[in-house]
N, CA, C and O atoms as CSV, one atom per row, in Angstrom:
chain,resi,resn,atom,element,x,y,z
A,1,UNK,N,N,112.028,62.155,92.200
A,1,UNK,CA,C,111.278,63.400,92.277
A,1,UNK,C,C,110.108,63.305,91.300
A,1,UNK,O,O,110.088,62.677,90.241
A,2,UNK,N,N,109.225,63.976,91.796
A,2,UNK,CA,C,107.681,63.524,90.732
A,2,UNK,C,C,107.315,64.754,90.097
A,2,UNK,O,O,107.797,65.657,90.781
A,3,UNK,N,N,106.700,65.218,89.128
A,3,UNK,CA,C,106.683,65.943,88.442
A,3,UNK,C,C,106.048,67.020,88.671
A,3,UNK,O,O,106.020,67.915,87.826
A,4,UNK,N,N,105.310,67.142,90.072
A,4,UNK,CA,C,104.459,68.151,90.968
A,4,UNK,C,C,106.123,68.810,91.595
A,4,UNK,O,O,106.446,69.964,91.317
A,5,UNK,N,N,106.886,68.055,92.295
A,5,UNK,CA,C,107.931,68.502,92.402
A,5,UNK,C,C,108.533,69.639,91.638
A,5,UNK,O,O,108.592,70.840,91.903
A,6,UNK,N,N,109.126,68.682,90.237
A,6,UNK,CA,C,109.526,69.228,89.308
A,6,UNK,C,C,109.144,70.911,89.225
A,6,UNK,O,O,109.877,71.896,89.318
A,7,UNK,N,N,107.489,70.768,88.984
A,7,UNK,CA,C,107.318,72.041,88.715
A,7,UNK,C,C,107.283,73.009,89.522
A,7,UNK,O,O,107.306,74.149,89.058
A,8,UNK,N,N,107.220,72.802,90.914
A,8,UNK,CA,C,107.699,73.741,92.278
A,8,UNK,C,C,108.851,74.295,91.726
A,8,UNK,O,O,108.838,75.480,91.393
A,9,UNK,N,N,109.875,73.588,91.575
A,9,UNK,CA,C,111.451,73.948,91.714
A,9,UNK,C,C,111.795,74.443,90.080
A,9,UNK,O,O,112.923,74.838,89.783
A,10,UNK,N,N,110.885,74.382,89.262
A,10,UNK,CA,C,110.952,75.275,88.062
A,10,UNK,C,C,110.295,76.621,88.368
A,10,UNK,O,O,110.831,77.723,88.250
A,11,UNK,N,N,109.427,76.439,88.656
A,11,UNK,CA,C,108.490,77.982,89.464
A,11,UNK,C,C,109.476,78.830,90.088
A,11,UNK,O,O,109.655,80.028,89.867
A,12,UNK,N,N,110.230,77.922,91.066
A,12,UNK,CA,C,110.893,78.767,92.088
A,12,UNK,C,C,111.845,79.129,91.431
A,12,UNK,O,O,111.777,80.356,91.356
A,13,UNK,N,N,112.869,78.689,90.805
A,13,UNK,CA,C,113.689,79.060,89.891
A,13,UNK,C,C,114.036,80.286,88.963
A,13,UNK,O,O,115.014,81.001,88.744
A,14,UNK,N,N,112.338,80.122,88.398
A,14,UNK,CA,C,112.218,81.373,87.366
A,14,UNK,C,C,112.007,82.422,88.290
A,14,UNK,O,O,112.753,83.400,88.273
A,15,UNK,N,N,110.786,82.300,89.343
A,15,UNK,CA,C,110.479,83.656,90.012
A,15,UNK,C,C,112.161,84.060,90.767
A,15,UNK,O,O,112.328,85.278,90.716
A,16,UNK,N,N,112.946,83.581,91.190
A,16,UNK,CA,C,114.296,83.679,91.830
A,16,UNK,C,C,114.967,84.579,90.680
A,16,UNK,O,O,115.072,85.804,90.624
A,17,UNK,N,N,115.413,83.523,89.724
A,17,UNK,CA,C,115.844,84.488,88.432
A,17,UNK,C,C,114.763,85.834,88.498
A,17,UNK,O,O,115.176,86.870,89.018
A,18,UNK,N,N,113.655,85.784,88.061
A,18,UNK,CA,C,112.851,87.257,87.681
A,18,UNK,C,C,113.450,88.623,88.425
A,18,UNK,O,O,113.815,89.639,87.832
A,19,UNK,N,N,113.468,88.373,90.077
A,19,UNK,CA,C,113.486,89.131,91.231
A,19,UNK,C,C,114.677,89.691,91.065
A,19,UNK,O,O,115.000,90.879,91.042
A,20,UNK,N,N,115.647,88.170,90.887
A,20,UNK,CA,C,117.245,89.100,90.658
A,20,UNK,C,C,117.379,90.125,89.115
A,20,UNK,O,O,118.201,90.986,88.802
A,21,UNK,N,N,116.615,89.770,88.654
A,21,UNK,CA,C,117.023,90.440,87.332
A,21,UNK,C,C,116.313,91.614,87.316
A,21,UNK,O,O,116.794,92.460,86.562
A,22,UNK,N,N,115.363,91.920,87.884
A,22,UNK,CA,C,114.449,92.950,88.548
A,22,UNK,C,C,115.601,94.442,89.540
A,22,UNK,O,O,115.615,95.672,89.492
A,23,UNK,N,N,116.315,93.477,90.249
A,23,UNK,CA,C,116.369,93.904,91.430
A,23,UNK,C,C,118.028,94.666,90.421
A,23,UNK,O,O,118.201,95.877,90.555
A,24,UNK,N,N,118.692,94.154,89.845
A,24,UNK,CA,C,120.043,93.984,89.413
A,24,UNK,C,C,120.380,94.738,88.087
A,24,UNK,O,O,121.506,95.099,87.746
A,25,UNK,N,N,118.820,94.976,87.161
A,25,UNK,CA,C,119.290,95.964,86.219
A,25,UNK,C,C,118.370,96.986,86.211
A,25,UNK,O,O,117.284,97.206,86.747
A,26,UNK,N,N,119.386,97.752,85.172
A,26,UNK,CA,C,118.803,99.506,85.472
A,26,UNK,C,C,118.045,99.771,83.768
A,26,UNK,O,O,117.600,100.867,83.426
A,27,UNK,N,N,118.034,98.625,82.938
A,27,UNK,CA,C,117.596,98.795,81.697
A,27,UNK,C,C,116.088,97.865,81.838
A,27,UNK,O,O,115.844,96.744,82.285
A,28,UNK,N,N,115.181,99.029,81.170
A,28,UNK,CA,C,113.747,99.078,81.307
A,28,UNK,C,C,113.233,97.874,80.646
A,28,UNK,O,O,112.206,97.327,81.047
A,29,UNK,N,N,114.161,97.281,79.279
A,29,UNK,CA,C,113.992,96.372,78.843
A,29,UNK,C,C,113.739,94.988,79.172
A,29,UNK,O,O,112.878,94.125,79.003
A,30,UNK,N,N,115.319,95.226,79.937
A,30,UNK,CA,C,115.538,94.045,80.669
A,30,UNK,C,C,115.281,93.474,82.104
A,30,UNK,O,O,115.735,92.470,82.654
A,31,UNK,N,N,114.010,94.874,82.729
A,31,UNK,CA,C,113.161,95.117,83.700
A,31,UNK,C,C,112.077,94.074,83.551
A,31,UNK,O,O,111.745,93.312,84.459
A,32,UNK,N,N,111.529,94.099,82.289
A,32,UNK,CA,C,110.429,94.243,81.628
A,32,UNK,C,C,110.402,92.760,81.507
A,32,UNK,O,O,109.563,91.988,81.971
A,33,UNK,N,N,111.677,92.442,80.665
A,33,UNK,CA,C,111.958,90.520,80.734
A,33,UNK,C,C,112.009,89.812,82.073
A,33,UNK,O,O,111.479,88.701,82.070
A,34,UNK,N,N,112.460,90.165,83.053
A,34,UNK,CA,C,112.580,90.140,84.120
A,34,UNK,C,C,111.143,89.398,84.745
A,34,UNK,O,O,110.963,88.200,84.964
A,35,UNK,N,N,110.002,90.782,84.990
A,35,UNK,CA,C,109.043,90.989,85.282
A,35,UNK,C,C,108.464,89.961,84.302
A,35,UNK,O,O,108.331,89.025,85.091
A,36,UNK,N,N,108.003,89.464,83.054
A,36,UNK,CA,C,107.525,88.325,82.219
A,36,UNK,C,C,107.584,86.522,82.908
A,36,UNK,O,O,106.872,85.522,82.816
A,37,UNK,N,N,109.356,87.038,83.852
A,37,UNK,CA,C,109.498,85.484,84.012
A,37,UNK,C,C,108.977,85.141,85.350
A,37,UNK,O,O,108.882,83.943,85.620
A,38,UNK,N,N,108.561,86.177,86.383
A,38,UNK,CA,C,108.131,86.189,87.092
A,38,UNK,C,C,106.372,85.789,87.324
A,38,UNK,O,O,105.677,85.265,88.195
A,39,UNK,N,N,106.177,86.445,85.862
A,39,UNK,CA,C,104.692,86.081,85.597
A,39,UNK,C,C,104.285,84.464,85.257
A,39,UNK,O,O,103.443,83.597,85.489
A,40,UNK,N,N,105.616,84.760,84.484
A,40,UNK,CA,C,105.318,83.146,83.897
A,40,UNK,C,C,105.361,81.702,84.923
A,40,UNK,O,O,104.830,80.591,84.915
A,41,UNK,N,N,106.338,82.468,85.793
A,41,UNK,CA,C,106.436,81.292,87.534
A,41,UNK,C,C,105.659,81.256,87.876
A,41,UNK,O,O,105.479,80.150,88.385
A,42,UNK,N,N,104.121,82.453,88.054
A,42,UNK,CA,C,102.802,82.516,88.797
A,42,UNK,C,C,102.121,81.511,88.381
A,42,UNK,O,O,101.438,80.779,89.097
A,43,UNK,N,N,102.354,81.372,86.518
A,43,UNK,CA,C,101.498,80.665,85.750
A,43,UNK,C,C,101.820,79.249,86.027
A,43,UNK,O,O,100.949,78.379,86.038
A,44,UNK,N,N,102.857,79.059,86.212
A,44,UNK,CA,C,103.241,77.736,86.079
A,44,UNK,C,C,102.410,76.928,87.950
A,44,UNK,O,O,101.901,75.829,88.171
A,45,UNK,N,N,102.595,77.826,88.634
A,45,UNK,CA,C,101.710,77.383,89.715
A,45,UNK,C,C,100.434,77.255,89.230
A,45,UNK,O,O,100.038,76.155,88.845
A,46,UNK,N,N,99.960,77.917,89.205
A,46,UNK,CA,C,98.267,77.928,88.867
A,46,UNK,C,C,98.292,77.078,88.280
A,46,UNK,O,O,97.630,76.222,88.867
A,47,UNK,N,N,98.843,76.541,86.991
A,47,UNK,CA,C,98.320,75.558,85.952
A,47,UNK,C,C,98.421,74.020,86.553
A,47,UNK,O,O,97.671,73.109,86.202
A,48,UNK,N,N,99.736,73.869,87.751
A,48,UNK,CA,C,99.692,73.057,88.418
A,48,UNK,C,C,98.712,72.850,89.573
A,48,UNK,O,O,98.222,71.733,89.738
A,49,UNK,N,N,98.426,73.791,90.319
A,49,UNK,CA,C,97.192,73.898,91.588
A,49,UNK,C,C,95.879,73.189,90.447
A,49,UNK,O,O,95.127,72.324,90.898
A,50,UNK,N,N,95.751,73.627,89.112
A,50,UNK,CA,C,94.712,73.475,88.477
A,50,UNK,C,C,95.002,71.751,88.135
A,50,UNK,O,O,94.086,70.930,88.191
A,51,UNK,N,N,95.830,71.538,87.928
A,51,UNK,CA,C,96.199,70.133,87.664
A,51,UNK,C,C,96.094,69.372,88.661
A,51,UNK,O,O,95.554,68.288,88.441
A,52,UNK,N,N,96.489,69.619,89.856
A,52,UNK,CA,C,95.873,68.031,91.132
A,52,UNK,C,C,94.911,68.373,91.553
A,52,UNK,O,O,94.491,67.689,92.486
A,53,UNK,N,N,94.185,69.401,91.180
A,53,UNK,CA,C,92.721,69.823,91.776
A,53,UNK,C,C,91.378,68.781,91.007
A,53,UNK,O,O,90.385,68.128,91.328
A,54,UNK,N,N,92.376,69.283,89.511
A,54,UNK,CA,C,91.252,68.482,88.410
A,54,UNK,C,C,90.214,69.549,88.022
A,54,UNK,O,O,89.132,69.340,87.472
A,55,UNK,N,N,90.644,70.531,88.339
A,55,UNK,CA,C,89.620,71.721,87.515
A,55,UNK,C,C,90.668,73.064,86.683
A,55,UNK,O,O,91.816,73.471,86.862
A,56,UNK,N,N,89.263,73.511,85.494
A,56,UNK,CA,C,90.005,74.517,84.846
A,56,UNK,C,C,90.118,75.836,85.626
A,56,UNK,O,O,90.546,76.708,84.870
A,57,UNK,N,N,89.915,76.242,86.722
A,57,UNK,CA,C,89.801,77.727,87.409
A,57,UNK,C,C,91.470,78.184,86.881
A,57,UNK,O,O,91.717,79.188,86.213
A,58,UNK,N,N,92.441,77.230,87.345
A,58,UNK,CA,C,93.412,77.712,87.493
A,58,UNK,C,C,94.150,78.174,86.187
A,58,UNK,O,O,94.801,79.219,86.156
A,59,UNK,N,N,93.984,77.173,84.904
A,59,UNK,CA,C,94.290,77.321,83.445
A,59,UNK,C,C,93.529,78.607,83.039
A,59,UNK,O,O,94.233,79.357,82.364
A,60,UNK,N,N,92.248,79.068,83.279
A,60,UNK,CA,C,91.294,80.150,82.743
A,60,UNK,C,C,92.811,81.225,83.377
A,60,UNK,O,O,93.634,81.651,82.567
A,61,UNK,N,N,92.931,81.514,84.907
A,61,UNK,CA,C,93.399,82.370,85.475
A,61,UNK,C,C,94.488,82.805,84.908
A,61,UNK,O,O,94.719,84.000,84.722
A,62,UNK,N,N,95.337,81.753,84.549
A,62,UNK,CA,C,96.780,82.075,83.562
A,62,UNK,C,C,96.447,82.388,82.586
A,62,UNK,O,O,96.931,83.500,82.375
A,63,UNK,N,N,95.613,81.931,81.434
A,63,UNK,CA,C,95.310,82.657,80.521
A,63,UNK,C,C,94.550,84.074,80.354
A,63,UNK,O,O,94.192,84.578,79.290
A,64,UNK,N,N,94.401,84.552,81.544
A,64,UNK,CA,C,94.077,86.099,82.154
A,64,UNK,C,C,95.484,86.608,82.550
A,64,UNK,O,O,95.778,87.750,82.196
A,65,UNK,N,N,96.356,85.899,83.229
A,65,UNK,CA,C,97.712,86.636,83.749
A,65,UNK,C,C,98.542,86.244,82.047
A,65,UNK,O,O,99.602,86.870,82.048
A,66,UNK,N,N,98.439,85.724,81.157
A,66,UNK,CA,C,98.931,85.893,80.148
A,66,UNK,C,C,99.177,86.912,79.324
A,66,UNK,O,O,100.257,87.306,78.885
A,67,UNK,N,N,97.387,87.571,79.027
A,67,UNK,CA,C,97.044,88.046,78.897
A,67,UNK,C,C,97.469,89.731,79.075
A,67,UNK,O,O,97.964,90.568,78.321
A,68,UNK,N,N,96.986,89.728,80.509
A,68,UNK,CA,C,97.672,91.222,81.006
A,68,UNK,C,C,99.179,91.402,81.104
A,68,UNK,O,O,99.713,92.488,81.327
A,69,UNK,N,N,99.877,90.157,80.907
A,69,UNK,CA,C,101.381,90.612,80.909
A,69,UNK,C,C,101.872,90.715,79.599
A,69,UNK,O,O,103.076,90.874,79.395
A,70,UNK,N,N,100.796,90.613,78.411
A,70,UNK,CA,C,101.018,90.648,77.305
A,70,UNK,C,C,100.761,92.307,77.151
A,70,UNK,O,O,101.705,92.831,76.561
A,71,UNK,N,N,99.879,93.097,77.478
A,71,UNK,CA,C,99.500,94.078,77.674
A,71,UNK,C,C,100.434,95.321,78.293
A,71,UNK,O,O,100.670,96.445,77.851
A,72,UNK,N,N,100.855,94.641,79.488
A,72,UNK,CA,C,102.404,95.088,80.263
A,72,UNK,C,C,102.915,95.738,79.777
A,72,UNK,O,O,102.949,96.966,79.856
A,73,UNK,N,N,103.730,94.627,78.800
A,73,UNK,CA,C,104.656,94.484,77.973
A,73,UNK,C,C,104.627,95.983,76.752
A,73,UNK,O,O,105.564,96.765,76.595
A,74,UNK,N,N,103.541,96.023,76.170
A,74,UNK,CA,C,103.412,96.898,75.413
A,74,UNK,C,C,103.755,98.125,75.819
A,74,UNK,O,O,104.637,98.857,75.370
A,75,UNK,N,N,102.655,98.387,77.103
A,75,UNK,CA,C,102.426,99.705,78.040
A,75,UNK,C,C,103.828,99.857,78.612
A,75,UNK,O,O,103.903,101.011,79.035
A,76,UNK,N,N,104.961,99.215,78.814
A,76,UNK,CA,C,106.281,99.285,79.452
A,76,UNK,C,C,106.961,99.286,78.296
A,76,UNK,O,O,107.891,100.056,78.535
A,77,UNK,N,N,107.074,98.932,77.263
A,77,UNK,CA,C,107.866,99.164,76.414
A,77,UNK,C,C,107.686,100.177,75.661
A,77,UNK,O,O,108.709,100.638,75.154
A,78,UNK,N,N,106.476,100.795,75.365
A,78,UNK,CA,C,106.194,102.295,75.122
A,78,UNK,C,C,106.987,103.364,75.968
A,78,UNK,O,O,107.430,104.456,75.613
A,79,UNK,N,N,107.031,102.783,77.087
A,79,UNK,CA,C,107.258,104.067,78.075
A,79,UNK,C,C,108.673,104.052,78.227
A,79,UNK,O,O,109.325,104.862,78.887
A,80,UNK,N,N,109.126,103.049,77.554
A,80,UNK,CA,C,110.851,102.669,77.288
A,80,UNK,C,C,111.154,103.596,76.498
A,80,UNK,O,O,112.087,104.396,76.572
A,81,UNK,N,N,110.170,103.460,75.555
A,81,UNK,CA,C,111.086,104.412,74.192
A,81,UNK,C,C,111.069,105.302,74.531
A,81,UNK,O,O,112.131,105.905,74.382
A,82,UNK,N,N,109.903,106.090,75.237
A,82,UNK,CA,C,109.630,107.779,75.175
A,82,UNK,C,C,110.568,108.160,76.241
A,82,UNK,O,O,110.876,109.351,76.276
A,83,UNK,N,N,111.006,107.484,76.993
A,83,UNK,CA,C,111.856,107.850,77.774
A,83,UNK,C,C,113.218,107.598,77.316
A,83,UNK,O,O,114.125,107.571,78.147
A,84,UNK,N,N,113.464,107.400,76.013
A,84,UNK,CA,C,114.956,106.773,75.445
A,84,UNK,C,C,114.796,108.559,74.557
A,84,UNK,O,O,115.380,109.627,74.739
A,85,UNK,N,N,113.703,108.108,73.593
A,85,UNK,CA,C,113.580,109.443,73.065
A,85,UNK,C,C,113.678,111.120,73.536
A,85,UNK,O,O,113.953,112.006,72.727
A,86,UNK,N,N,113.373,111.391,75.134
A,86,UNK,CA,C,113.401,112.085,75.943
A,86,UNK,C,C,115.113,112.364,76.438
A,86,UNK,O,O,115.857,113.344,76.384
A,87,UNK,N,N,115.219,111.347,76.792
A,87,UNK,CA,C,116.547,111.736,77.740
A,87,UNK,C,C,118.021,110.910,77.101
A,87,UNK,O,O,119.098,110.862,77.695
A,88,UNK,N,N,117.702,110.269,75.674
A,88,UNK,CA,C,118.911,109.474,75.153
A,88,UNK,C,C,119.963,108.777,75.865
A,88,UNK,O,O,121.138,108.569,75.560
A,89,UNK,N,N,119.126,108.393,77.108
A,89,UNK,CA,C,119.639,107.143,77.861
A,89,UNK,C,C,118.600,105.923,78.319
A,89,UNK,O,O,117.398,106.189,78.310
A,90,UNK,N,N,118.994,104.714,78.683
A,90,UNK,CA,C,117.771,104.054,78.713
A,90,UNK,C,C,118.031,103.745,80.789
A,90,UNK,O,O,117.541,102.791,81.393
A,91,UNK,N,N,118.612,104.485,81.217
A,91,UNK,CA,C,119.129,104.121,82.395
A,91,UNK,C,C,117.602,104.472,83.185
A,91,UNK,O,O,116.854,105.415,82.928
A,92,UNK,N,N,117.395,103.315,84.299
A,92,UNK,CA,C,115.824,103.800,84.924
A,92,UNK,C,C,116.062,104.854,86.306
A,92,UNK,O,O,115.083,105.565,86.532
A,93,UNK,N,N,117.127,105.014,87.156
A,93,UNK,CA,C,117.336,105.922,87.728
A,93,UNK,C,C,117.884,107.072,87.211
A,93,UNK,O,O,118.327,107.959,87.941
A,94,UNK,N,N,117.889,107.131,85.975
A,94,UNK,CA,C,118.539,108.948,85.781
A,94,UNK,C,C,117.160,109.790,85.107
A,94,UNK,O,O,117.179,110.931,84.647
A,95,UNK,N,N,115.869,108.780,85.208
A,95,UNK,CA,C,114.600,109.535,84.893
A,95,UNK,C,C,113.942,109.499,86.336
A,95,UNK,O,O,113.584,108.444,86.859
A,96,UNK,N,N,113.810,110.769,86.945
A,96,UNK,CA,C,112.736,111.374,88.283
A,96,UNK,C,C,111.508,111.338,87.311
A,96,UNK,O,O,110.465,111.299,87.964
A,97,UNK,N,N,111.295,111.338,85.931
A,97,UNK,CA,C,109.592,111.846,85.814
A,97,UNK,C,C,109.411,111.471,84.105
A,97,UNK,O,O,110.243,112.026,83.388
A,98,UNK,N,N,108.829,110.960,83.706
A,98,UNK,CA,C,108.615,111.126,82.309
A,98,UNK,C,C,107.432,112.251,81.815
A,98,UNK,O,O,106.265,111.909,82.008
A,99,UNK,N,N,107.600,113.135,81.395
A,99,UNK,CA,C,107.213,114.260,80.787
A,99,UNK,C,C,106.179,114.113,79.642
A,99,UNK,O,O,106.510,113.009,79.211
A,100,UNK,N,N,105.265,114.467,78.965
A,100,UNK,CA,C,104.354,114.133,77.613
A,100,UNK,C,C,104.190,115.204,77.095
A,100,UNK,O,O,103.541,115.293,76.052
């Protein structure tokens, strides 16, 4: 197996893991991790498409999807707390609405 391989079946892997872990918990946290590894599978394509191409488009692009999932992260984990602080559960179906 060659290492273009390799990184298909690491890609696929993580985005597989992401989806289930997405799909399977009800904690915003672990939504949130979820959603990261999913990003990080996107990246790992791109950096490879960018690699047998022989150009940087694809490395710039991940370091833009880095970027905004770094951002995510913040904006979702804010909205973790206020909703922990709100309703003293962190469960994502027992909130219809977060309130301000």
């Amino acid at each position: 197996m060659n290492a273009e391989s390799l990184i298909l079946a690491t890609s696929a892997s993580l985005m597989a893991l992401g989806s289930a872990g997405v799909l399977m918990r009800r904690n915003p946290i672990s939504m949130l991790m979820s959603i990261e590894l999913m990003l990080n599978a996107g990246n790992l394509v791109l950096v490879l498409a960018a690699r047998i191409r022989g150009l940087v488009d694809g490395q710039s692009a991940a370091l833009i999807v880095l970027v905004l999932a770094a951002a995510e992260a913040v904006i979702g984990l804010g909205l973790a707390l206020a909703l922990f602080r709100d309703r003293e559960t962190v469960d994502v179906d027992a909130a219809a609405e977060v309130r301000g």
